[in-house]
C-alpha positions in Angstrom: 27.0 -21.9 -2.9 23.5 -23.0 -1.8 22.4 -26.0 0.5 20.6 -28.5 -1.5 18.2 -29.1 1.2 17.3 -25.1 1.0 15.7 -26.0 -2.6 12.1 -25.6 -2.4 10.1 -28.8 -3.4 7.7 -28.3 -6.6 4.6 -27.3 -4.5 6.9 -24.5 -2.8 8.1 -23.2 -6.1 4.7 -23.0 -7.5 3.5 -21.1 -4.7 6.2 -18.8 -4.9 6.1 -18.3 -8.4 2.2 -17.8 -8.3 2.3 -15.5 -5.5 5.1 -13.5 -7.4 3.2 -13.9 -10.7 -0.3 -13.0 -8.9 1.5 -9.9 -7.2 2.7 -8.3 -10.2 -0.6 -8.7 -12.7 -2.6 -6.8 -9.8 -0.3 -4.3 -9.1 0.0 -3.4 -12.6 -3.8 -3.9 -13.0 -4.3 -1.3 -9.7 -1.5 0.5 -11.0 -3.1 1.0 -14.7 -6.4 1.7 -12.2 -5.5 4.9 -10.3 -3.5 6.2 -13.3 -6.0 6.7 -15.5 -9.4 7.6 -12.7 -6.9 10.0 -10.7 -3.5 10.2 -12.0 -1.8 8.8 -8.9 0.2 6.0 -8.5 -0.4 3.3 -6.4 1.9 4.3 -3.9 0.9 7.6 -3.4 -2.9 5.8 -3.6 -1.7 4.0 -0.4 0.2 7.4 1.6 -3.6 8.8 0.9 -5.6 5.7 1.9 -3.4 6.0 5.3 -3.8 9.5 6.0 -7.9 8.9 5.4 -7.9 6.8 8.2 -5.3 8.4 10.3 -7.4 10.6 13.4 -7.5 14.3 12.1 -6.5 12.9 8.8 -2.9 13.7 9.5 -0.1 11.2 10.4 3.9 12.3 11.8 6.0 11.3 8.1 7.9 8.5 10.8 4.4 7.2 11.5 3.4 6.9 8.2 6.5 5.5 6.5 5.6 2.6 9.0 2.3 2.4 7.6 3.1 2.3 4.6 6.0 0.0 4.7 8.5 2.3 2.8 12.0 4.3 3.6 11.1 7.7 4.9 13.1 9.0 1.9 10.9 7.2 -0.7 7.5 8.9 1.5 9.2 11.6 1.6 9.3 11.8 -2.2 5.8 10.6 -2.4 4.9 12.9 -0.1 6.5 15.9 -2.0 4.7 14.7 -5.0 1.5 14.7 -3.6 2.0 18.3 -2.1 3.1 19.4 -5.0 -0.3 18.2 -6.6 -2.4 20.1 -3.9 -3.2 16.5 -2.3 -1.2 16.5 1.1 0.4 18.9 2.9 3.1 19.3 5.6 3.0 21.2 8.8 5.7 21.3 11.7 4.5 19.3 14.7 4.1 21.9 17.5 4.8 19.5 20.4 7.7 18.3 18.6 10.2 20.8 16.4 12.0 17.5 15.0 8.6 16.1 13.7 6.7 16.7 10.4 2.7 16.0 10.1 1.6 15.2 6.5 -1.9 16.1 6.2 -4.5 14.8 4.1 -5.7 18.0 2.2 -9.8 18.9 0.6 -8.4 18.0 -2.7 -6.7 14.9 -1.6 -9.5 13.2 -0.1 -11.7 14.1 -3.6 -9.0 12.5 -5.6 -9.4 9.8 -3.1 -12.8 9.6 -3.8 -12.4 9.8 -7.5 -10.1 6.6 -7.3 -11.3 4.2 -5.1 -14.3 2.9 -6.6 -12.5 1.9 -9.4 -9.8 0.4 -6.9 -12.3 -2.0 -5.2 -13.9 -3.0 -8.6 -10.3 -4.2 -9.7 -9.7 -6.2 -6.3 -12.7 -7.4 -6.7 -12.5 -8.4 -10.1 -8.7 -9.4 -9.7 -8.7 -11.3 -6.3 -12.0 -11.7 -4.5 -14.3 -13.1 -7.2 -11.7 -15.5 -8.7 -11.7 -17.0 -4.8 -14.2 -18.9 -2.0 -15.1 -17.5 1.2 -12.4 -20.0 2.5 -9.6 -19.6 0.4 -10.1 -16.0 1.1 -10.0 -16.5 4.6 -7.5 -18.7 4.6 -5.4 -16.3 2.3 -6.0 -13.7 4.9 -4.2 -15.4 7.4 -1.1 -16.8 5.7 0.0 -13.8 4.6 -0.9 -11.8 8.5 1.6 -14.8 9.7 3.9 -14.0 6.7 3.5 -10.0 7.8 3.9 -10.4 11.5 7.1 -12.5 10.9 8.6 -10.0 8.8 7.9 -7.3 11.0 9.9 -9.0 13.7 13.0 -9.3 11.8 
């Protein structure tokens, strides 16, 4: 049984329902995206995009389920996807028998390549056009307090 008083008042629900709503359409828009320029989904997109910017181009698996906010079994299944496609690969961390490095392979970082134009263009065309300078600035930083409250928990 809920509290009454937790109901969220019409503004609150519209927000929700718009940020569920606007989540979703671009996800499947980015998601359509990087299908069809590089095969990938966007998940894998994203273990890529972290591993770009990682130093070396090579991340421990702990570190980068962090990054990219999923269970280390759901990267590692990513992961083993992307190996299997040539895109990453794993090496044992020398300094550390318990760790594993993924490492952002030649052929990853061309697929990479291959995808991201198309990737801004839809965020672009999606998100960013559709808003002002301020709303984009102010969307910026209600969702890094919605973010850093979350991590916390």
């Amino acid at each position: 049984m809920t509290d009454a008083g937790d109901a969220l008042e019409p503004a609150e629900l519209r927000a929700w329902t718009a940020f569920l709503a606007a989540g979703h359409l671009l996800d499947h828009e980015i998601e359509r995206q990087l299908k069809r320029d590089g095969g990938l989904s966007h998940a894998e997109f994203e273990v890529l995009v972290r591993l770009r910017l990682a130093d070396g181009g090579r991340l421990r698996m702990s570190d980068l389920a962090r990054e990219v906010m999923i269970s280390k079994s759901r990267l590692t299944y990513q992961v083993t996807r992307l190996e299997q496609a040539g895109l990453v690969r794993r090496t044992g961390c020398e300094s550390d028998r318990r760790s594993v490095w993924a490492e952002l392979t030649e052929d990853g970082a061309a697929a990479l390549d291959r995808v991201r134009p198309g990737h801004r263009r839809v965020v672009r065309e999606a998100l960013i056009d559709v808003l002002t300078p301020e709303e984009i600035a102010l969307l910026g930083d209600a969702l890094t307090r919605v973010g850093d409250r979350l991590r916390t928990r």
